[in-house]
C-alpha positions in Angstrom: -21.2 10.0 -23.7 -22.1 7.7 -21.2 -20.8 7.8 -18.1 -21.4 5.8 -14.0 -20.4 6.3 -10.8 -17.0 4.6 -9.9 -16.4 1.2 -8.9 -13.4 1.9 -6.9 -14.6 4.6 -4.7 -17.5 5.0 -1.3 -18.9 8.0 0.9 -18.5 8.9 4.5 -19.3 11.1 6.7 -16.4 13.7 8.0 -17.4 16.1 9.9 -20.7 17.3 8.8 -19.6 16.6 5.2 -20.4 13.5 2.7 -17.2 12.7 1.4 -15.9 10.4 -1.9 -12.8 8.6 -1.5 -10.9 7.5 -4.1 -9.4 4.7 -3.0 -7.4 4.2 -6.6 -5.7 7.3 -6.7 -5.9 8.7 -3.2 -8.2 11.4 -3.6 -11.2 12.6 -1.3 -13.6 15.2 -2.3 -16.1 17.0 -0.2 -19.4 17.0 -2.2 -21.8 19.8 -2.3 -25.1 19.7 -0.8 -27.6 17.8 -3.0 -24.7 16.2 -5.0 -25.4 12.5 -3.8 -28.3 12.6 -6.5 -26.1 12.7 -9.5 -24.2 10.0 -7.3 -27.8 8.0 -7.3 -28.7 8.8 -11.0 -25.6 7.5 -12.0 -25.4 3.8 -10.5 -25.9 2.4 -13.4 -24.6 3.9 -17.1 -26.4 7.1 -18.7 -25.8 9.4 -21.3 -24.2 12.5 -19.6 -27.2 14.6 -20.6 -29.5 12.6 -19.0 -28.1 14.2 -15.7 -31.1 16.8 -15.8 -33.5 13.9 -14.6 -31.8 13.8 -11.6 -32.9 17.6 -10.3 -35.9 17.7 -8.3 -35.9 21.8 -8.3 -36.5 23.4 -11.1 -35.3 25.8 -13.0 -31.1 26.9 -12.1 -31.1 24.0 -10.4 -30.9 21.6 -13.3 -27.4 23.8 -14.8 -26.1 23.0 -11.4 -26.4 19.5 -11.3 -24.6 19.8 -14.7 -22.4 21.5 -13.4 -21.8 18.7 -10.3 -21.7 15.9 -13.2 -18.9 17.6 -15.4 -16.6 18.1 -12.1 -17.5 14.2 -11.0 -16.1 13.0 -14.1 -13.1 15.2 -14.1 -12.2 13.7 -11.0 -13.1 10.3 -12.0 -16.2 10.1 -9.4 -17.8 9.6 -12.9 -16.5 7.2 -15.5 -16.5 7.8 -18.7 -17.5 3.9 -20.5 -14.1 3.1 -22.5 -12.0 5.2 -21.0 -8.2 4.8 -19.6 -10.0 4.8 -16.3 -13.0 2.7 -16.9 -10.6 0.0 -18.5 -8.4 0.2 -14.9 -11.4 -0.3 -12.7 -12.8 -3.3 -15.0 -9.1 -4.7 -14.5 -9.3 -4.1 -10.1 -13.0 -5.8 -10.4 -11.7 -9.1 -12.3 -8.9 -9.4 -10.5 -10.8 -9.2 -7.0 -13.9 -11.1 -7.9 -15.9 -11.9 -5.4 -13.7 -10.6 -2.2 -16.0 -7.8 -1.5 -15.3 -3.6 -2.0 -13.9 -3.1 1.2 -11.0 -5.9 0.9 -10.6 -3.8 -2.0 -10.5 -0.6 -0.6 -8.4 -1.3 2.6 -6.1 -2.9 -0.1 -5.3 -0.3 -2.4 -5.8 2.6 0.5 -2.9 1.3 2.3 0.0 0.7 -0.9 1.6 3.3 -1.5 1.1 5.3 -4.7 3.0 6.1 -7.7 5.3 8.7 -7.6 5.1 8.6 -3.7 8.8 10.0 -2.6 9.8 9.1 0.9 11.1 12.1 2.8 14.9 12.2 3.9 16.2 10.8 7.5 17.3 14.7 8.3 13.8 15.8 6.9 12.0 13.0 9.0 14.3 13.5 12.3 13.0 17.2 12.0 10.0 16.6 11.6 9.9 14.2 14.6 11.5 16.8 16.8 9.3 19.8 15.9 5.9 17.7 16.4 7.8 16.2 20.3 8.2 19.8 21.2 4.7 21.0 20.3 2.9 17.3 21.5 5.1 14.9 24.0 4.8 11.8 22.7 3.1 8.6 24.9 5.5 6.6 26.9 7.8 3.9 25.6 6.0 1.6 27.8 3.1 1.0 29.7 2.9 0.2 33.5 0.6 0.1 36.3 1.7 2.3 39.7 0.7 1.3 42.9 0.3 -2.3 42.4 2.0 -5.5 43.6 5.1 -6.4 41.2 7.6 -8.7 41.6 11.5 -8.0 40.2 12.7 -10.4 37.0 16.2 -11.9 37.0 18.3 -10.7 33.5 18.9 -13.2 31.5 22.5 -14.7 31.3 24.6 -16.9 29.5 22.9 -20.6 31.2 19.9 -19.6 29.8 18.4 -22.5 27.1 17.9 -19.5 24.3 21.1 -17.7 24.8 21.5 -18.1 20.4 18.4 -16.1 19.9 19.0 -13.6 22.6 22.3 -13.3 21.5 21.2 -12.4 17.6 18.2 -10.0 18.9 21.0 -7.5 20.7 23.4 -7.7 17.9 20.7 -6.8 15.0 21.3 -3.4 14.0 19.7 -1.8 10.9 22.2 -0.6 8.4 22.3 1.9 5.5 26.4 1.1 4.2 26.7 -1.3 1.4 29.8 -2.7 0.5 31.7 -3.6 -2.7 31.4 -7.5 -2.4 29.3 -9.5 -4.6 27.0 -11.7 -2.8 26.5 -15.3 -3.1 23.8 -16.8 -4.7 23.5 -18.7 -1.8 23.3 -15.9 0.2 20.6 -14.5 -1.4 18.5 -17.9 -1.9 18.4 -18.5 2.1 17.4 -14.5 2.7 14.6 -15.0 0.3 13.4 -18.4 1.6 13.9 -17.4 5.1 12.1 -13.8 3.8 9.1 -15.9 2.3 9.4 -19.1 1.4 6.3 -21.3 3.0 6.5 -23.5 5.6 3.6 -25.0 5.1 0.8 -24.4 2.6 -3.2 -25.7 2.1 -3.9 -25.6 -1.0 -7.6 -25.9 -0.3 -7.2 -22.7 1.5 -4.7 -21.3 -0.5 -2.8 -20.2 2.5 0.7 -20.1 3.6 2.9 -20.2 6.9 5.5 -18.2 6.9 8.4 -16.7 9.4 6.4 -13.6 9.9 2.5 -13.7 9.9 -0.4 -12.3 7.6 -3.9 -12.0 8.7 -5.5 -14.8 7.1 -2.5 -16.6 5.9 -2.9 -14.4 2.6 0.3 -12.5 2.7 -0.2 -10.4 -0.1 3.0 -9.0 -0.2 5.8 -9.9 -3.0 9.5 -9.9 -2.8 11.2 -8.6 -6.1 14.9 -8.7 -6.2 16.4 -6.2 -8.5 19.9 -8.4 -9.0 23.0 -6.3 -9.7 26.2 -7.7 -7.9 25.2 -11.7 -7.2 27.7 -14.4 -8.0 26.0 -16.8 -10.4 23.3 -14.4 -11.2 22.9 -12.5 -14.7 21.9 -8.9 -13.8 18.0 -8.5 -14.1 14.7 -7.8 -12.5 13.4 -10.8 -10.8 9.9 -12.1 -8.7 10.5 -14.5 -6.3 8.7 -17.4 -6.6 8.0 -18.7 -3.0 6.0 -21.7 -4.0 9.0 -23.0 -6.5 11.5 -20.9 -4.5 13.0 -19.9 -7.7 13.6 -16.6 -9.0 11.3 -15.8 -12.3 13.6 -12.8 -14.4 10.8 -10.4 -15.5 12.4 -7.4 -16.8 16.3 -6.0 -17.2 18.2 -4.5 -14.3 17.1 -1.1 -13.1 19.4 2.0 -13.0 20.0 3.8 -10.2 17.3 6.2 -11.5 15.2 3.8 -11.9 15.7 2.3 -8.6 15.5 5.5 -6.4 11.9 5.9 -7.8 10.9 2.6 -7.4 11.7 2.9 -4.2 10.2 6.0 -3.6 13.0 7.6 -2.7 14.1 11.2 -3.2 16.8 11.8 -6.0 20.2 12.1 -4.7 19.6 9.1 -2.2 22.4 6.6 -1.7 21.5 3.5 -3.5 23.0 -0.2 -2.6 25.1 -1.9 -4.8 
């Protein structure tokens, strides 16, 4: 069997301890003393037997490093070549090319998961509470006493932006769907206004958008899982920003199916 240290993975220091973290699946392991040398023996691919050149101390010493190897590949710090893992790593490498680990590592460290379940609002407002009464949380805002200030005016209705003031109090976030269908209209302008470009390089392969994105990259996608919009068969789509057209790529979800995709618990209202 021939196995190599992951692709998708790096050390640090925590603490006194030399930690892996898996940035793929979300794991970090605290290695043993000495275990950095199976990590070195293994850069490139070996036959899994082989791991007894990598003990300096003779004697138990080489059983333990064994030992070390057979845990590292459990836990996907080693790779076995061909396997389910190997072939997902070889897919994250092609697909980043030349972009460097650490792009790849911030990017898959900060998405969630699969199978990641958001916690309820009740469970969440708890758990907000019980951490406030055991560690205050910073101020709201920040200011500066004992300095020279100087009191602002509130805006009113003969000032130039009253539109956009007006729309910023009135937004409210809401959680209650109703019955309607919506237009397909509707749901072109929230997706172009969502992320449609306003202007692109294409020698850059960039994009300006209504919100920004360090870079210009905006790496994130809209999908819009269609159930109740006039003019629209029922499906799975990807919104193509570039086109702004809607590409169908799979069959409406369930409500199932959408509460997990979601990452929502089971039992969670779901929109229509």
């Amino acid at each position: 069997m021939k196995v190599r240290l992951s692709a998708c993975g790096g050390l640090f220091w925590n603490n006194g301890h030399l930690v892996w973290d898996d940035y793929l699946d979300h794991r970090q392991f605290a290695l043993a003393d000495g275990a950095e040398r199976v990590l070195r023996w293994c850069h490139d691919w070996r036959e899994l037997e082989s791991i007894r050149a990598a003990a300096t101390d003779p004697g138990a010493g080489k059983s333990r490093y064994e030992v070390i190897a057979e845990l590292f590949l459990k836990n996907n710090i080693l790779v076995e070549h061909g396997s389910a893992r190997h072939d997902r790593e070889t897919a994250v490498l092609e697909s980043w090319g030349s972009w460097g680990p650490l792009t790849r590592a911030f990017h898959f460290s900060t998405r969630f998961p699969r199978g990641v379940k958001f916690r309820t609002l009740d469970q969440q407002a708890a758990d907000v509470h019980e951490k406030a009464a055991s560690e205050p949380p910073p101020s709201s805002y920040k200011e500066y006493p004992g300095v020279p200030r100087i009191e602002l005016l509130e805006w009113s209705d003969s000032w130039t932006g009253r539109d956009l003031m007006e729309a910023l109090y009135k937004r409210r976030s809401c959680r209650e769907f109703g019955d309607a269908p919506v237009s397909v209209t509707e749901l072109a302008a929230v997706l172009q206004v969502a992320a449609g470009p306003i202007e692109t390089s294409e020698v850059f392969q960039t994009a300006r958008k209504t919100s920004p994105s360090g870079g210009g990259r905006h790496p994130t996608e809209i999908y819009a899982c269609v159930r109740n919009v006039t003019g629209v068969e029922p499906g799975l789509y990807h919104y193509n920003g570039a086109a702004h057209e809607l590409e169908l790529i799979g069959p409406v979800l369930d409500d199932a199916e959408l509460v997990e995709a979601c990452a929502t618990r089971s039992g969670s209202p779901v929109p229509v």
